[in-house]
C-alpha positions as CSV (number, residue, x, y, z in Angstrom):
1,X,-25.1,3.7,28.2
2,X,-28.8,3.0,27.6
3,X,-28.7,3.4,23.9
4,X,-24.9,1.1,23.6
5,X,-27.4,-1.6,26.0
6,X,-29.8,-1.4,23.4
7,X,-28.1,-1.7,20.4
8,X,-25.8,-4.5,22.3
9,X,-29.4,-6.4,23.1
10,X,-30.8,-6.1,19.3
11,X,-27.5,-7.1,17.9
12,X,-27.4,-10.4,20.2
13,X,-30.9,-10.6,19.2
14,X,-30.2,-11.1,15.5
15,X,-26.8,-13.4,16.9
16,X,-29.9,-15.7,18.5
17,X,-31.9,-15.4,15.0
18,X,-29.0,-16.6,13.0
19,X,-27.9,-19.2,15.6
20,X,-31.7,-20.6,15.6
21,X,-32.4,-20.7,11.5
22,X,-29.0,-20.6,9.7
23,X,-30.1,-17.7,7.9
24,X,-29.2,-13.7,7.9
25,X,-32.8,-13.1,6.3
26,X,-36.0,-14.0,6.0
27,X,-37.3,-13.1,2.7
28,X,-34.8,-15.2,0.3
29,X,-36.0,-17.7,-2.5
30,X,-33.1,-18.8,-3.8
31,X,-30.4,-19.1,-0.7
32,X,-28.6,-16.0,-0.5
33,X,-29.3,-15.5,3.1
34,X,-28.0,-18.7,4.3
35,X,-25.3,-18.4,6.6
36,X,-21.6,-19.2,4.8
37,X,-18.1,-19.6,6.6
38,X,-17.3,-15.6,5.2
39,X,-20.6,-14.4,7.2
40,X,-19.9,-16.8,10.1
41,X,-16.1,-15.3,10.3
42,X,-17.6,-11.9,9.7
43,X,-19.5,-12.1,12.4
44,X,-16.8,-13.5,14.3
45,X,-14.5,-10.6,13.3
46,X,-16.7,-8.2,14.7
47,X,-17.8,-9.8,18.1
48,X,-14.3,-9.7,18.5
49,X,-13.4,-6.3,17.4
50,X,-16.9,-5.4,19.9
51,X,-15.4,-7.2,23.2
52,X,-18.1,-10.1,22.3
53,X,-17.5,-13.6,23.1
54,X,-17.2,-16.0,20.2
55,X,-18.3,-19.6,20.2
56,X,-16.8,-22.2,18.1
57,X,-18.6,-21.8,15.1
58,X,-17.5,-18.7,14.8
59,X,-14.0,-19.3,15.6
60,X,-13.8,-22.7,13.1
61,X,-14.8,-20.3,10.2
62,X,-12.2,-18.0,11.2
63,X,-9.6,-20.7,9.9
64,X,-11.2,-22.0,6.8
65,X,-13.0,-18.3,5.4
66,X,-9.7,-16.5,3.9
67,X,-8.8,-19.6,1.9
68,X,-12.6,-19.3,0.4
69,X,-12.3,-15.5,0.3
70,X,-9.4,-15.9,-2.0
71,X,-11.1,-18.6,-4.2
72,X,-14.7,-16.9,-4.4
73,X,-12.0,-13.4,-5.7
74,X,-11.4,-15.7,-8.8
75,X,-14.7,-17.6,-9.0
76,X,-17.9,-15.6,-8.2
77,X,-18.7,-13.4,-11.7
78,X,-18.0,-9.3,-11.5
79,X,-21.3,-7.5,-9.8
80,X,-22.6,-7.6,-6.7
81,X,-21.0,-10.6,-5.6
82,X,-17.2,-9.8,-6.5
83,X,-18.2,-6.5,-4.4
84,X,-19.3,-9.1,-1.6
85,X,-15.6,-10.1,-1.3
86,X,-14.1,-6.9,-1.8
87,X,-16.7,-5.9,1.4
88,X,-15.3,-9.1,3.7
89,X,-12.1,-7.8,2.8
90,X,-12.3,-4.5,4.3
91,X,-14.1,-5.6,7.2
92,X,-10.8,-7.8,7.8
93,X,-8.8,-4.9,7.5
94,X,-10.7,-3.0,9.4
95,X,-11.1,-5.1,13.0
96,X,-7.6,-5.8,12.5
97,X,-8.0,-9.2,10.7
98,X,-6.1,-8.9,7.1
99,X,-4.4,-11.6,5.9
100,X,-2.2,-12.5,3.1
101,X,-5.2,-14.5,1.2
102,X,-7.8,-11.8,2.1
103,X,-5.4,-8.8,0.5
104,X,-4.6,-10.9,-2.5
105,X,-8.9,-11.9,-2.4
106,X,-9.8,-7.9,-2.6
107,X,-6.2,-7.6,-5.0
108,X,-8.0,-9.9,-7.4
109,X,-11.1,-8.3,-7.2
110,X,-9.7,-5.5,-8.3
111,X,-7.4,-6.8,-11.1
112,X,-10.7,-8.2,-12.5
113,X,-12.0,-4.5,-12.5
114,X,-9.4,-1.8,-12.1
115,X,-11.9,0.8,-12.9
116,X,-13.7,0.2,-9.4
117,X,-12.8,2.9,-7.2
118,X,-14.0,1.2,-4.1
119,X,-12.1,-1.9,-5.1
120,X,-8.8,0.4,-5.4
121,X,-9.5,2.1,-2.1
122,X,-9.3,-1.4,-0.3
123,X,-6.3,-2.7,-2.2
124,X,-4.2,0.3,-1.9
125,X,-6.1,2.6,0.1
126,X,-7.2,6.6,-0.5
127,X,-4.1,7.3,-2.8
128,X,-3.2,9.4,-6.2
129,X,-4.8,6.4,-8.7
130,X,-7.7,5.7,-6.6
131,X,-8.4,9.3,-6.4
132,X,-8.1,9.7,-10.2
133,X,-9.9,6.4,-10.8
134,X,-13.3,8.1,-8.8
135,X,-13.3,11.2,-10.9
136,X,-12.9,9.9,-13.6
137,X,-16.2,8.0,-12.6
138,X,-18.0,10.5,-10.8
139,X,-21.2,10.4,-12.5
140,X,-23.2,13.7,-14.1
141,X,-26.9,13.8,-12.8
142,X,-28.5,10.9,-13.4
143,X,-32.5,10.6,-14.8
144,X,-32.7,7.3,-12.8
145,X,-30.8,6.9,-9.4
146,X,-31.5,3.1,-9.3
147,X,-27.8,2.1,-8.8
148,X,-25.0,2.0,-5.8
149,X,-22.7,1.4,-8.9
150,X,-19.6,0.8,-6.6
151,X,-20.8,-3.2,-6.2
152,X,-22.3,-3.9,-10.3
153,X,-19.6,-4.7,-13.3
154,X,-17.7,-2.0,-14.3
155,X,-19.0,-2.8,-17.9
156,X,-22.6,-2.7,-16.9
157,X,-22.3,1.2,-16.4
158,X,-24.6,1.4,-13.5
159,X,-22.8,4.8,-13.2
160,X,-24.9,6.5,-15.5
161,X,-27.7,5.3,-13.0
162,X,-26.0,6.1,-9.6
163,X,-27.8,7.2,-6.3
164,X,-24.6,8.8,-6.0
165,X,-24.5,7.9,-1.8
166,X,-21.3,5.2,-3.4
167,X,-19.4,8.6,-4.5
168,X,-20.1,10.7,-1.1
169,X,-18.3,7.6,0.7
170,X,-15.7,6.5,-1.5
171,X,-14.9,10.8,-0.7
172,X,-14.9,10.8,2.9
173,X,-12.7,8.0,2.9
174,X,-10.4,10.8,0.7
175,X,-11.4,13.0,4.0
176,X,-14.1,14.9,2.6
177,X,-15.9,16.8,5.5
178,X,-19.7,15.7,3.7
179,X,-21.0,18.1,6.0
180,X,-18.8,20.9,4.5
181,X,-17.5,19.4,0.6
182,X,-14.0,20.7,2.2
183,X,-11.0,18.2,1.6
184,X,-8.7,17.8,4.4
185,X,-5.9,16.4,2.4
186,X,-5.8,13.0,3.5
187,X,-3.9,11.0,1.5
188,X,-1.7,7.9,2.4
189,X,-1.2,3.9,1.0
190,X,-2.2,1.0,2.8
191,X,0.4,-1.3,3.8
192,X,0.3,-4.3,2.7
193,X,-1.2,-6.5,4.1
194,X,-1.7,-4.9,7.7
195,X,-1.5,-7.8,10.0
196,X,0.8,-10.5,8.3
């Protein structure tokens, strides 16, 4: 109970950071810690899925962030940004949030590079293709782990620089025990889209 009161105290913490300076960070140059409606319905999303309360910020973004979701799936270029949609997308489907325009965002997302497995595994969850779409990544030992290639351009081949810590979770999403390597056989589809 202790440890949950402490990490509940930090978290609300950072809440009263954000809610003070608009920003998720301190260190930026160049505005990519500002807060935007995806963070602020983020955030929202997971207060919620927590038992937190939400104030009106939070629940105004709510309304307006799958219509941007959807837009920035189509608009932001391939990399680490188009891997910031396909993130907001899961986090929706996780806490129970998915919509129509935030499947079709992360369905996008993945049209624009089918040969993510991460983006597969959000679309259509841990199934046949996906499965064959990470092997047929899974990269040999790299000279220089610089890369969590999951969220660069598929064309940019960050693979052959991998940490490799993007292909231990895209596998215990498969149901890899990581502590054993053993496969449980999980394998299912997503529906689609789970709350619409």
């Amino acid at each position: 109970m202790a440890g949950q009161l402490s990490g509940e105290t930090r978290w609300l913490d950072v809440q009263r950071y954000i809610k003070t300076h608009g920003v998720i960070c301190k260190d930026d140059t160049d505005g990519r810690c500002h807060i935007t409606p995806v963070v602020w319905a983020l955030i929202s999303h997971v207060h919620h899925f927590l038992g937190y309360t939400r104030d009106a910020t939070m629940l105004f973004n709510e309304l307006v962030y799958p219509k941007t979701l959807l837009a920035q799936s189509v608009g932001v270029p391939t990399g680490y940004q188009l891997n910031l949609v396909v993130n907001a997308a899961w986090i929706a489907y996780k806490t129970g949030n998915e919509t129509r325009s935030t499947y079709l965002a992360a369905k996008n997302a993945y049209l624009r590079q089918p040969m993510n497995p991460w983006f597969c595994i959000v679309v259509k969850g841990p199934d046949e293709e996906c499965a064959q779409i990470a092997l047929s990544s899974w990269p040999d030992e790299p000279e220089h782990k610089t890369q969590w290639s999951i969220e660069r351009d598929t064309a940019e081949n960050a693979v052959a620089q991998s940490v490799g810590w993007e292909y231990l979770f895209v596998a215990a999403l498969f149901g890899v025990d990581l502590n054993s390597l053993e496969y449980s056989g999980k394998h299912h589809s997503k529906v689609y889209p789970q709350s619409h």
